[in-house]
N, C-alpha and C positions, 0 to 999 in steps of 0.2 A: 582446520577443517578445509577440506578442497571440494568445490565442487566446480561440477560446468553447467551451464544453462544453455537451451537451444530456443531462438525466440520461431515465434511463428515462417518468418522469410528462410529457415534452417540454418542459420551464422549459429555458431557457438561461439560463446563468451564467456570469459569465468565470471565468478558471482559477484568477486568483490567490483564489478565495474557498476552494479546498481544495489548494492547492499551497504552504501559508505555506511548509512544511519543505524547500522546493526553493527559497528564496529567496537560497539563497547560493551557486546556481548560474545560469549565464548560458550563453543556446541564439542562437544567433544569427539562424537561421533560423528562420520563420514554418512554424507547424502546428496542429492540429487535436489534439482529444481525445476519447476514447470512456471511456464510464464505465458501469462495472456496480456495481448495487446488491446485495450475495448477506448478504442476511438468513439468518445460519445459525438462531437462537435468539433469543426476544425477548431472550435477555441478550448474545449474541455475534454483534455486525456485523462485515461487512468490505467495505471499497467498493474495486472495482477501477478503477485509470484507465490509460490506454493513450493516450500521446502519441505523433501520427503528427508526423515532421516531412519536407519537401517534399523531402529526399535520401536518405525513405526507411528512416529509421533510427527507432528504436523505442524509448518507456520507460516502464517499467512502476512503477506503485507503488500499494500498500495501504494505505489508511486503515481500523485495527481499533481497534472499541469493545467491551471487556470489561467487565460489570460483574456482581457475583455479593455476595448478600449485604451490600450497603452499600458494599464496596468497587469501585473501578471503574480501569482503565486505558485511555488512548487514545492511540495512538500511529501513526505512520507506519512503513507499512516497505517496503522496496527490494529484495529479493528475496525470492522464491519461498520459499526453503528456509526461510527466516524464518518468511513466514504463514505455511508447514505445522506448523514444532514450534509457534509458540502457539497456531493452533485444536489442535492435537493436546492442549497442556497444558491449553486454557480448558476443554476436552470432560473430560479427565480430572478437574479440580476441581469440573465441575458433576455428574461423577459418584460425586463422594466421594473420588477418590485418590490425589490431589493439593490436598496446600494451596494457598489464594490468592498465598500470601505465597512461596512457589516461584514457582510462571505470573512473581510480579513479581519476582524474582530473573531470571530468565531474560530476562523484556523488559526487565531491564535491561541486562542483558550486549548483548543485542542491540541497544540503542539506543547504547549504547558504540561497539560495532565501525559502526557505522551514522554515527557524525561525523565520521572519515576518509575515506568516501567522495566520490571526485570524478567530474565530468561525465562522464569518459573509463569509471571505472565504472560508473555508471548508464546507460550508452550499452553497454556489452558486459552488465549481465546485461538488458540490455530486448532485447538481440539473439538469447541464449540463449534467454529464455523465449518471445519469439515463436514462433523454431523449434520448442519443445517443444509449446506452444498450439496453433501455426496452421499450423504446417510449410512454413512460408519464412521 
């Protein structure tokens, strides 16, 4: 599959430069990518990408950079419900009430349930979250 991505600053890049963690899935069809940058905090990133493919089908995933205090997390993630409880937990640790070592207790749980996932997943929840996003 090829595609190119153009981040917000207009550089194009091909995909495989921030897709490694997709690399043990295979798309047959040729598509395109859109990528948002959302700078929550200089300590907490999250980059969104949206692969369109030419039948229309949709997928979505999170590149999140946590770092607080020397320690630091970066990981991928594939649904929604995911980013929400870690910016929920990184917000909570940078406001005192939540330890670090919680937030990584959690991303790891969820980096666990996250290596079962297969294409036919990542294809139904890119289809949910569209709808909730864009409403088609």
């Amino acid at each position: 599959m090829s595609m190119a991505a153009a981040d917000p600053s207009g550089s194009v890049r091909s995909a495989c430069e921030f897709t490694a963690d997709l690399s043990h899935l295979v798309f047959d069809e040729e598509g395109t990518v859109a990528r948002e940058n959302l700078v929550l905090s200089p300590e907490l990133r999250v980059d969104e990408t949206h692969l369109h493919f030419t039948d229309g089908a949709s997928l979505f995933y999170w590149v999140f950079s946590f770092h607080w205090n020397g320690e630091r997390w970066h990981g991928q993630l594939h649904e929604s419900r995911h980013r929400d409880l870690l910016i929920t937990q990184a917000r909570a640790v940078m406001a005192g009430f939540l330890p670090f070592s919680r937030f990584q207790d959690t991303a790891g749980l969820v980096r666990t349930e996250q290596e079962h996932y297969s294409t036919d997943d990542l294809r139904r929840f890119g289809c949910r979250y569209r709808y909730e996003k864009l409403g088609w």
